[in-house]
N, C-alpha and C positions, 0 to 999 in steps of 0.2 A: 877648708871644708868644701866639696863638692857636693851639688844635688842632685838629687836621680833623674834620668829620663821622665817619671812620671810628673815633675815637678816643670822641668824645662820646655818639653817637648808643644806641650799645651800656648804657655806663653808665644814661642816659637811660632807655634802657627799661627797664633791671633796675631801676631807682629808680621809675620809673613803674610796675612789675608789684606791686612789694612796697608800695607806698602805695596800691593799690587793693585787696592785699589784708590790710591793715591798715583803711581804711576800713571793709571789710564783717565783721570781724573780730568773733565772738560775744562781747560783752561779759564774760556769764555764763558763758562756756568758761575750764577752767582752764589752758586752750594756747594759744588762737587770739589772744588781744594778743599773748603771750610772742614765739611764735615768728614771729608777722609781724615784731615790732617789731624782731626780729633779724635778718630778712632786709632790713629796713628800713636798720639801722646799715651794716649790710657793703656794701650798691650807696651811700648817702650817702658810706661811706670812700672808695669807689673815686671818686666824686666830689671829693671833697676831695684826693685827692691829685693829678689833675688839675688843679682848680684853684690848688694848692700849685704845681705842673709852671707853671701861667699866669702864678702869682706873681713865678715864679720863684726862692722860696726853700725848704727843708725846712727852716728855724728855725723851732720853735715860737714862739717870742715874737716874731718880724717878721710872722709868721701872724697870730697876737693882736692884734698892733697894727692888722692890715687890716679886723678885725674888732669892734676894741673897741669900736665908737659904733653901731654899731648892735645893737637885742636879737634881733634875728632871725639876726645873724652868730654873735655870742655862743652863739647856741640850738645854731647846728649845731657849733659848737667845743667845745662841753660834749656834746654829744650824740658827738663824735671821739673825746673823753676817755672815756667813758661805754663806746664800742665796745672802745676798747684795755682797761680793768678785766673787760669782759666776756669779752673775749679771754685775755688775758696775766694775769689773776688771778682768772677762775672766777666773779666775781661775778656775782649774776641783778639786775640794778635797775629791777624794775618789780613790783608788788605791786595783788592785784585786794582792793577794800575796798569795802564798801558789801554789797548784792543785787544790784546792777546798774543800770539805767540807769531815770531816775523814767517811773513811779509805783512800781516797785519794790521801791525802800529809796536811804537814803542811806550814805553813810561819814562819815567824820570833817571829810573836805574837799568834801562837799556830797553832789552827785549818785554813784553808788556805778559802779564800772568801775575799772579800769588806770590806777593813776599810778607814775610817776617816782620812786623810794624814796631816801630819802638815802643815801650813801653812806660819812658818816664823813669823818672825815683821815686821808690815810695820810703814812706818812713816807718820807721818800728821791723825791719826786715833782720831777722837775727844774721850774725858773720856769716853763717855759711851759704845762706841762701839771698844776701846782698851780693856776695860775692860769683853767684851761679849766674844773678841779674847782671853783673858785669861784663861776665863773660857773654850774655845776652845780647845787651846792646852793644859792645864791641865787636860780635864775632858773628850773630845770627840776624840779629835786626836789620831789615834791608837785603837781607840775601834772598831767594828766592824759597819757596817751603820747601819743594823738589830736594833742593840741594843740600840744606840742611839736614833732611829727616835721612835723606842716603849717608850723608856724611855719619851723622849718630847709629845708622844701622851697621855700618862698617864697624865702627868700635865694638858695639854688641860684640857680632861674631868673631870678633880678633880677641874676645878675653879668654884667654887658656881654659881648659874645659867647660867651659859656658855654651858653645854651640851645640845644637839640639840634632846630633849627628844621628 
């Protein structure tokens, strides 16, 4: 199944508005990752459910499975998980460490800025969305937000007819 332009194009650019203003995003501001990265997750979601709509499934786990072999898929599936905790359970998972970006100072995981915070286990998380946490804190927790959200936009537009050409 494929969706029209009038369907993609929109998503596209709210995902495109929020990844540029994520880019320029004050490292050293105690707002400007936060809340890009959260305008970031919400146009990614609406992406994702699109392409859940191409899949043709709302299983979490048949989603997972389209996604499991590659880390860049993985990236945006945990970063899915990541939106609904932030959503539906109040959580903030991103945390600025360091002084900011070198010659500044560093943090614990190198150069100092916005990383990806673990999140814990919770209990009662159905398989597929345990599983998307997995790939969370193994793949995304600790990495820097930047890197993540680019990684997860790269999959976006590498899914066959998915880009908002």
């Amino acid at each position: 199944m494929t969706l029209s332009r009038d369907v993609l194009v929109p998503r596209w650019r709210r995902l495109d508005s929020a990844m540029e203003r994520l880019r320029v995003a004050d490292q050293q501001s105690e707002t400007d990752v936060a809340d890009a990265s959260v305008l970031v997750l919400d146009a990614m979601y609406h992406l994702w459910e699109a392409w859940a709509h191409v899949l043709g499934t709302r299983d979490l786990s048949k989603q997972n499975l389209a996604v499991a072999l590659d880390p860049a898929g993985r990236t945006a599936a945990a970063l899915m998980a990541v939106r609904g905790r932030l959503t539906h359970e109040l959580v903030e998972p991103r945390e600025s460490l360091g002084f900011g970006t070198q010659p500044f100072g560093t943090s614990p995981f190198g150069v100092g800025g916005w990383y990806w915070r673990s999140l814990g286990e919770r209990a009662g998380d159905r398989s597929g969305m345990r599983e998307r946490l997995n790939w969370y804190e193994n793949e995304v927790a600790g990495r820097e937000v930047i890197e993540s959200t680019v990684l997860a936009y790269g999959w976006f537009a590498a899914q066959p007819g998915f880009a908002a050409s």
